[in-house]
N, C-alpha and C positions, 0 to 999 in steps of 0.2 A: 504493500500500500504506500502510496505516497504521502510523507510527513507534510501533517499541519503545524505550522510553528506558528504560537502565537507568542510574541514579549509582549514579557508583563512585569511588572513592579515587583524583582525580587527584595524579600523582606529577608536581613539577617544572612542574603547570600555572598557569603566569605570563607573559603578552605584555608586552611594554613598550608599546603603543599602546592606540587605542581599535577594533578591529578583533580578529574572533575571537572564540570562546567562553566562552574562561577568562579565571581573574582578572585585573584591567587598571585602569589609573587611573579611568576614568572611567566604570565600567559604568552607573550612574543619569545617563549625562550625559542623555538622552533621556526613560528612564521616570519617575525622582523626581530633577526636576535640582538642588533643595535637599537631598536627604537629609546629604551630610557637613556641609552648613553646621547644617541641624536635631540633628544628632547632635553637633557643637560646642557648639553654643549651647545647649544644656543639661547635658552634660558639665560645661563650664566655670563652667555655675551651680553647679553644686552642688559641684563642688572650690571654690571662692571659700568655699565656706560651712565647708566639709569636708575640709581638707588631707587625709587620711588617705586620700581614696578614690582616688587614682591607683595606689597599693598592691594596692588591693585590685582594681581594676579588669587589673591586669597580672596576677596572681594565676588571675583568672578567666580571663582569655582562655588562659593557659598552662596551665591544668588542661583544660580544652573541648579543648587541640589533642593534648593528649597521651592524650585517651580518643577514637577514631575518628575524630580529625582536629578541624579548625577548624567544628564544623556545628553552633554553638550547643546542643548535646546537654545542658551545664552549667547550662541553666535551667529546665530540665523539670522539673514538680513530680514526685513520687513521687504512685500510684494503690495502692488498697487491693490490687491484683494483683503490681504491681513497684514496686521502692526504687529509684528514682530517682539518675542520679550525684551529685545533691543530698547524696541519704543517706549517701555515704559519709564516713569518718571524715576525710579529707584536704581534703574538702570543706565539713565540718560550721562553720567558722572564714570561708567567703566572706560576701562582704555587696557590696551596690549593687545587688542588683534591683532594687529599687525604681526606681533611677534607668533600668535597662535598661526596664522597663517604661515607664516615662513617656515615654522615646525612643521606643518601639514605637508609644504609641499616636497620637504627632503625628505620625507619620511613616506610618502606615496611616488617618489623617484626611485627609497630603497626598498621599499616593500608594498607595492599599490593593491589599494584595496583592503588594508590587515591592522591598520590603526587606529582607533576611531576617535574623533574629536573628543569625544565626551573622556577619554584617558589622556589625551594632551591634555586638558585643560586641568584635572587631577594631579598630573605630574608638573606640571609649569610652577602650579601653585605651593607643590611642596619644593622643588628645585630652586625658585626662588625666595623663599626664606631661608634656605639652605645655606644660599651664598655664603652667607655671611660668616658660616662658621665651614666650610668647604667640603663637608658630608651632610649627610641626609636625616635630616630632623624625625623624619618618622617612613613606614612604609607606604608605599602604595598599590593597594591590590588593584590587576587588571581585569580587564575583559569585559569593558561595558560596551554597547552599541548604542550609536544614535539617533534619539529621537527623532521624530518629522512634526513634530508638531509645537508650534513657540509661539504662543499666544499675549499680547502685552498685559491683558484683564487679568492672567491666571499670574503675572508678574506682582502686580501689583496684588492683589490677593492673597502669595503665600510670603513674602518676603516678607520676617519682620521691620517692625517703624521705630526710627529711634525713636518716636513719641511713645512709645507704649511703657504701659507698666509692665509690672513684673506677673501679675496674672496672666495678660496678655502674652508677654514674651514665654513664659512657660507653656502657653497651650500651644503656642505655636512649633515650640520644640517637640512637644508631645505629637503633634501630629504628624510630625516625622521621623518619630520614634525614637526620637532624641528627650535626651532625660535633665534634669535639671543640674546635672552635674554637668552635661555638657554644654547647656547653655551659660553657665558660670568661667568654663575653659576656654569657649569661643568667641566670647565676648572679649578673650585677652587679645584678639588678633587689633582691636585697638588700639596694641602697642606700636603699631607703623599704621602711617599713611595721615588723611586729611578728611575734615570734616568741612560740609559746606555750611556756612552761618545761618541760611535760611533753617537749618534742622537742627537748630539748637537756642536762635536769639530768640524766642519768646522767652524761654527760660532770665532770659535780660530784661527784655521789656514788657511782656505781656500775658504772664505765666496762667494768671487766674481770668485774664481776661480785663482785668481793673489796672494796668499799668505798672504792676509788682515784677518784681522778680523771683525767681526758684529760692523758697528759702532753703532746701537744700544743699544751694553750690556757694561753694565758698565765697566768699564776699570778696575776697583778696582775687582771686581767678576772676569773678565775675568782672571785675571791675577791667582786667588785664584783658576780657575778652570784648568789653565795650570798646578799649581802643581799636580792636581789629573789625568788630561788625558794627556799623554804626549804627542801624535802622534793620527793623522787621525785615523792609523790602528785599533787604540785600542777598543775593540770589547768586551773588561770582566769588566771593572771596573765602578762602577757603582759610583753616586753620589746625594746626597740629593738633593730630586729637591727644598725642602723647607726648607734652611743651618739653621741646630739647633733648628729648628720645626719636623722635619720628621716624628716621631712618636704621633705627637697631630694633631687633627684635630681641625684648627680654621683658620680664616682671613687673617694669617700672607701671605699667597700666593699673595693677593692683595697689601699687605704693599710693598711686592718683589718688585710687576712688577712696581710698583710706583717708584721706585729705579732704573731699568731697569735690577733689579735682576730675568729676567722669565728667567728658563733653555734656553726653548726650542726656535725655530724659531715662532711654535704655540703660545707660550705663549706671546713673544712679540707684535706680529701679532694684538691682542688687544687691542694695545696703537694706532692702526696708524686707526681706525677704533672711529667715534667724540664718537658714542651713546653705542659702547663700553666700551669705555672710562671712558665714565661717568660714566657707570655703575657699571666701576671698584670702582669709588671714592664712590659709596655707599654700597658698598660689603666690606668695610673696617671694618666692626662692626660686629664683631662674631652673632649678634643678627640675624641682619639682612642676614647675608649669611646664617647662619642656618635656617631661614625662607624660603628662595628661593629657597638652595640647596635641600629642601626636595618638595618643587612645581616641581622642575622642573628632578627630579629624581621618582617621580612620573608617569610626564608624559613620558618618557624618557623607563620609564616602562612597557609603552603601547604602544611603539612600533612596529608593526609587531606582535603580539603576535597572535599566534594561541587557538583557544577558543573550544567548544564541539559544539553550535549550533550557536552562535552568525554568523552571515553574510553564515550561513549553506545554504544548497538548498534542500529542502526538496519533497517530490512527490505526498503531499496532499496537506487538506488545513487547518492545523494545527498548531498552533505556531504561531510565528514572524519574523521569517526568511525571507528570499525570497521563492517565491513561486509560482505555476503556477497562482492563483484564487486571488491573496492579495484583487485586488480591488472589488470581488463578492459582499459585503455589501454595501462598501462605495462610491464605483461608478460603479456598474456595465457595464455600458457600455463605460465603459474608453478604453479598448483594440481598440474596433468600433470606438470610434473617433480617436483614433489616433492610471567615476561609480559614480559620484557622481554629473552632469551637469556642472563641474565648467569650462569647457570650453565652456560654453555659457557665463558668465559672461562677462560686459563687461568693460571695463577701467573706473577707476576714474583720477584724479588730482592727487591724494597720490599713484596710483597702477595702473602697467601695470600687465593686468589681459593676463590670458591665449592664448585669441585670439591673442592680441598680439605678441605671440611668431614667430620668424620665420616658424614655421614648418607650424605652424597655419593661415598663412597669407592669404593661399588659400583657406581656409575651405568656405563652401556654405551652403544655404538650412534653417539657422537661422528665414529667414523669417517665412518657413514651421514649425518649432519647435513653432516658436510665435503663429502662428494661430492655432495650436493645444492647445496649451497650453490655448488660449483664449476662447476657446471653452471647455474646460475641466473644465475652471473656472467657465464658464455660468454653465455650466450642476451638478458639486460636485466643490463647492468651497475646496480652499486647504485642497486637498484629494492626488491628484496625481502628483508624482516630475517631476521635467523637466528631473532629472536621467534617471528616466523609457520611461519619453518618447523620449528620445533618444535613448535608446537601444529599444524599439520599431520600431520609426521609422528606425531604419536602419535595423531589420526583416523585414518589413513589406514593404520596398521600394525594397528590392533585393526579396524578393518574388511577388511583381507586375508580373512578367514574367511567374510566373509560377501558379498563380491566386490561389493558396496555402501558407500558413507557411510553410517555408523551415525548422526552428525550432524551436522549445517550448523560451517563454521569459519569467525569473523568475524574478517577479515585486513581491516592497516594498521595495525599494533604499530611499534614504530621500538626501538632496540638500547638498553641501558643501557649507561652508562660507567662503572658502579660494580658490584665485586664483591668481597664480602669472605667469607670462612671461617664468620668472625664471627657476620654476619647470619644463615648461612644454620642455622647452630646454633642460635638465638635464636629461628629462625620456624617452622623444620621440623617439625608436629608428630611428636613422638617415639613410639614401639611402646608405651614402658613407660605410657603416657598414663592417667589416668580420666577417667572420659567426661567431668566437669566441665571438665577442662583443656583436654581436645580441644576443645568446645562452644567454650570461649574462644579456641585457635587459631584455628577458623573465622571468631569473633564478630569478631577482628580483623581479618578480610579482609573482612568484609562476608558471608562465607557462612554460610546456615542449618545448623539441624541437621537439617535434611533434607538439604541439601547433605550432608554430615558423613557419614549414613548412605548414604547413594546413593554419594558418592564413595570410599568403604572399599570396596565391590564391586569396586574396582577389582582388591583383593587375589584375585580369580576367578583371578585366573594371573599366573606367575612362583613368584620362591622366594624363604624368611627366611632369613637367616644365628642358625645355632645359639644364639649370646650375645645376641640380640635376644631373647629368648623362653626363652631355658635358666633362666632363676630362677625361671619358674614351676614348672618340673622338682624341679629341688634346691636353693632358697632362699628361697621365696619371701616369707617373716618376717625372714629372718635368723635362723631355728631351723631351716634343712636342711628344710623342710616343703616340699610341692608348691602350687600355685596349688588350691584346695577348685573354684573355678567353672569347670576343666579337666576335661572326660571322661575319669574314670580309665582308658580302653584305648584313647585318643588318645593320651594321657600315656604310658605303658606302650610304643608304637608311636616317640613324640619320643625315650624314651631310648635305645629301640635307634639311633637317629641321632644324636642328639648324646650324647657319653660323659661331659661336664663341664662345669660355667661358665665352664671356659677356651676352649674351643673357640670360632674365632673362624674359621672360613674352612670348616667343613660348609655349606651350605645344604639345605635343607625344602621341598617342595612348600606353599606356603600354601593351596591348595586339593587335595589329596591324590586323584590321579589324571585332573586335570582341570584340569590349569596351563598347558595350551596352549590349553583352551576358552575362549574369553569369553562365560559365562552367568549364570547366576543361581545357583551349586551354591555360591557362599561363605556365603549366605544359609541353605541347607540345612546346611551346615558350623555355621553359628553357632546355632541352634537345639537339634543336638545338642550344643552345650558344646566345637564343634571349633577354635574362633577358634585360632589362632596364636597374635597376639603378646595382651597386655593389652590393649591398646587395641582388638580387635578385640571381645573377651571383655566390654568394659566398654558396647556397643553394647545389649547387655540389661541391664542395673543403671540405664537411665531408661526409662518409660512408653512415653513420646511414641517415641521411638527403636527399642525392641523392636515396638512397633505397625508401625514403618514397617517393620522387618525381615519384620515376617509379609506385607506389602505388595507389598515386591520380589521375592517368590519364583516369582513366573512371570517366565517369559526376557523377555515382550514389555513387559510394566510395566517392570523392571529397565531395559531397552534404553533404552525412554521417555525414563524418570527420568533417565539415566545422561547422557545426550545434553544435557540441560535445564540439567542440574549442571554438565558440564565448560562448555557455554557461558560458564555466569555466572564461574565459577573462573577461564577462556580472557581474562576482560575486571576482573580484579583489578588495579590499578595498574599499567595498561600505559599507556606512552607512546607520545604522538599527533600531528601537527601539525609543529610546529617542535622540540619534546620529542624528547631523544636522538639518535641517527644510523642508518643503513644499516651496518653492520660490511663491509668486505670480505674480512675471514677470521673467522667465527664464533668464534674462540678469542683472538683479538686486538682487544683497544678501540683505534679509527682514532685 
């Protein structure tokens, strides 16, 4: 059979050898066995010339990983059809292409076709802070491939804001599976380069809005930084974020913030946060921050990265991938009995695990995943995740109706050990959604917005809870108005069911007399204006979307599409390989 390869967001994909798919020391040892020496040896030309560009070269690799991972997506020109991550405003301030380019094209003269941007710009960024001390500050695992897709909206959306606090700047680390240690580490990279005044002078002039200043930042610094920015407006002149360090990379950024000397609003943000904190006062030792900053630049690395086979979906039964057969040896009849399970886990004392999240509160059937999984143990002990048997069971329950697999399930997920509240708040797209927002929840996973619309179908059955969807009723301005893009005698029909915005435990047929069918009738629903919550309602307000709506309105296209869609979703940042574990009780990390 010919292989389907699909890349996808390897999560935690990193070997320590040269062996396997994923990132690893030495993936060019065979195909381009020069590339990190060619990628040195002009890096370090041009820093010898250019102090400045290690700055900017960290800069860039950490914008690339924080918009759909590490897949060189940061270098994509803008086309007269789409704005480029280039274009966006957080980006508008990079520089060193040029020198990306020159690496590119000696390295496609020594080995064309074998290197891929998204690893220059990994290595660029560790070879130039290197300089300085003339070995290599930390490693850098290879094997990423490049992105196609660089969008400036999804720039600006994932890149943290030096305006943010420290709630903020944490969930944003969180959501890229970055921990708050290493938001504490990478925030040292402070220690070289420049900041521009417009993203830091309100903290001068205008902090609360009333003509104050940050009382935070040092009064002695503030004052030293009035000479340099004179006015809000000021949009060109730029300022050492690390005063009389700027071109050495070392500690001194910590010595700052201890002083209440951080540029930024982020960098303050640090002190007001205990275990931050702390961590700052151990980050004072060149030693020591050079230790961590390369842990956690590292991981930081692995972000999102797209791979050749890793977390692939393949159409035999060959490899380690996902797959139709995984379990054929080691437990064959695992399917018969019954992306990474972490929403099964369930709360400790130290951690409000997943379940716990709002979205999450109503979730059911937990029972049924246990006695699967109990009986999975009787039969192959830890062989099969709770991953897979949730994405099982939920083939296998909307196909009950039709005494069929509706579509193929590609098992060999392995268990996550991490589950937070948190995240699942963060990721979930929400009811109240417009399409743009939702379009970007997807973008983030890699799924289309055909995915988007095919996978809302899902809402063909089950029920909403009343406060998901009641402000379209009676608030929907904040003037006690109704939602205008609601069928007024749908509306009329909601309020005999829910009586208020408080009502919080009614539920609603999402598909109103056809919540146990799995068909195509939510499609009919939303055409007459019957969407439920917003986000359903908001499926017509784009082109492309309302087009596909008129699309899925027969049962057998729906089915198609629907099959096609939960695959790609089924192989979203799942773990593969040596990545994660086997759970032995589904609600419990071993």
């Amino acid at each position: 059979m010919n292989l389907l390869i699909v890349v996808t967001v390897v999560v935690l994909g990193i070997v320590g050898d040269c062996h396997g798919d994923e990132l690893k020391r030495c993936f060019y040892e065979k195909s381009c066995p020069l590339a990190e020496e060619i990628v040195q040896n002009i890096t370090w030309k041009h820093v010898a010339a250019n102090p400045a560009l290690p700055a900017k070269f960290l800069r860039m690799h950490f914008h690339d990983c924080f918009v759909r991972g590490c897949d060189g997506s940061v270098l994509v020109d803008s086309t007269p059809d789409n704005q480029a991550e280039k274009a966006a405003i957080p980006n508008l301030s990079l520089a060193g292409f040029d020198v990306i380019d020159e690496i590119k094209t000696q390295l496609e003269n020594a080995c064309p076709g074998k290197v891929s941007c998204a690893d220059i710009v990994a290595l660029a960024a560790r070879d130039s802070v290197s300089f300085q001390f003339k070995k290599s500050l930390w490693e850098v695992y290879t094997g990423r491939r490049d992105g196609n897709i660089s969008h400036a909206s999804e720039a600006l959306a994932n890149i943290p804001s030096p305006f943010s606090n420290f709630t903020t700047l944490q969930q944003d680390f969180a959501n890229k599976n970055l921990s708050l240690h290493d938001l504490v580490v990478l925030s040292g990279a402070h220690t070289i380069g420049v900041g521009h005044c417009n993203l830091f002078s309100n903290r001068l002039y205008n902090f609360t809005g009333k003509g104050d200043s940050d009382p935070s930042l040092n009064s002695t610094y503030a004052a030293f930084l009035r000479t340099k920015c004179k006015s809000l407006s000021d949009t060109t002149t730029t300022v050492e974020m690390d005063p009389g360090s700027s071109l050495t990379f070392d500690s001194h950024y910590y010595t700052n913030l201890k002083l209440k000397d951080g540029l930024f609003q982020s960098d303050a943000a640090l002190l007001t946060n205990h275990d931050a904190s702390d961590l700052v006062d151990k980050l004072l030792v060149n030693e020591e921050f050079f230790a961590k900053f390369g842990e956690s630049m590292k991981r930081m690395g692995a972000v999102g990265v797209l791979t050749v086979v890793v977390l692939g979906i393949v159409g035999d039964c060959h490899g380690d991938e996902l797959k139709r057969c995984f379990y054929e040896k080691s437990c064959p009849l695992a399917e018969e009995i019954g992306c990474d399970g972490s929403v099964l886990v369930d709360s400790t004392p130290d951690n409000q695990a997943e379940k716990a999240a709002i979205p999450n509160l109503s979730l059911a059937g937990f029972d049924v995943i246990d006695e699967i999984k109990t009986q999975l143990e009787n039969a192959c002990p830890g062989k099969v995740s709770c991953a897979d048997i949730v994405a099982l069971a939920a083939r296998d329950s909307v196909s009950f109706q039709f005494k069929k697999s509706l579509w193929e399930v590609y098992t060999g997920r392995r268990d996550g050990n991490i589950s937070r509240a948190l995240e699942a708040l963060a990721n979930i797209p929400s009811p109240f959604s417009n399409f743009t927002t939702l379009q970007q929840d997807f973008a983030n996973k890699n799924l289309s917005l055909h995915d988007l619309v095919v996978l809302s179908g899902a809402h063909t059955i089950g029920v909403g809870h009343c406060n998901l969807f009641s402000n379209r009723l009676y608030n929907f301005t904040g003037k006690g108005d109704s939602d205008p893009s609601l069928n007024s005698t749908y509306a009329a029909f909601l309020r005999t069911k829910c009586k208020s915005l408080s009502d919080t435990t009614t539920t609603v047929e999402m598909d109103p007399g056809s919540s146990l069918s799995f068909d195509s009738h939510y499609y009919s629903n939303l055409k007459l204006n019957d969407g439920l919550f917003q986000s359903d309602a908001a499926l017509l307000t784009n082109c492309d979307a309302s087009d596909l709506v008129d699309k899925l309105l027969v049962n057998e296209e729906f089915f198609a599409k629907f099959g096609e869609s939960m695959k790609r979703m089924g192989a979203v940042g799942v773990l593969t390989g040596d990545s994660g574990n086997i759970r032995k009780i589904c609600t419990v990390v071993n």
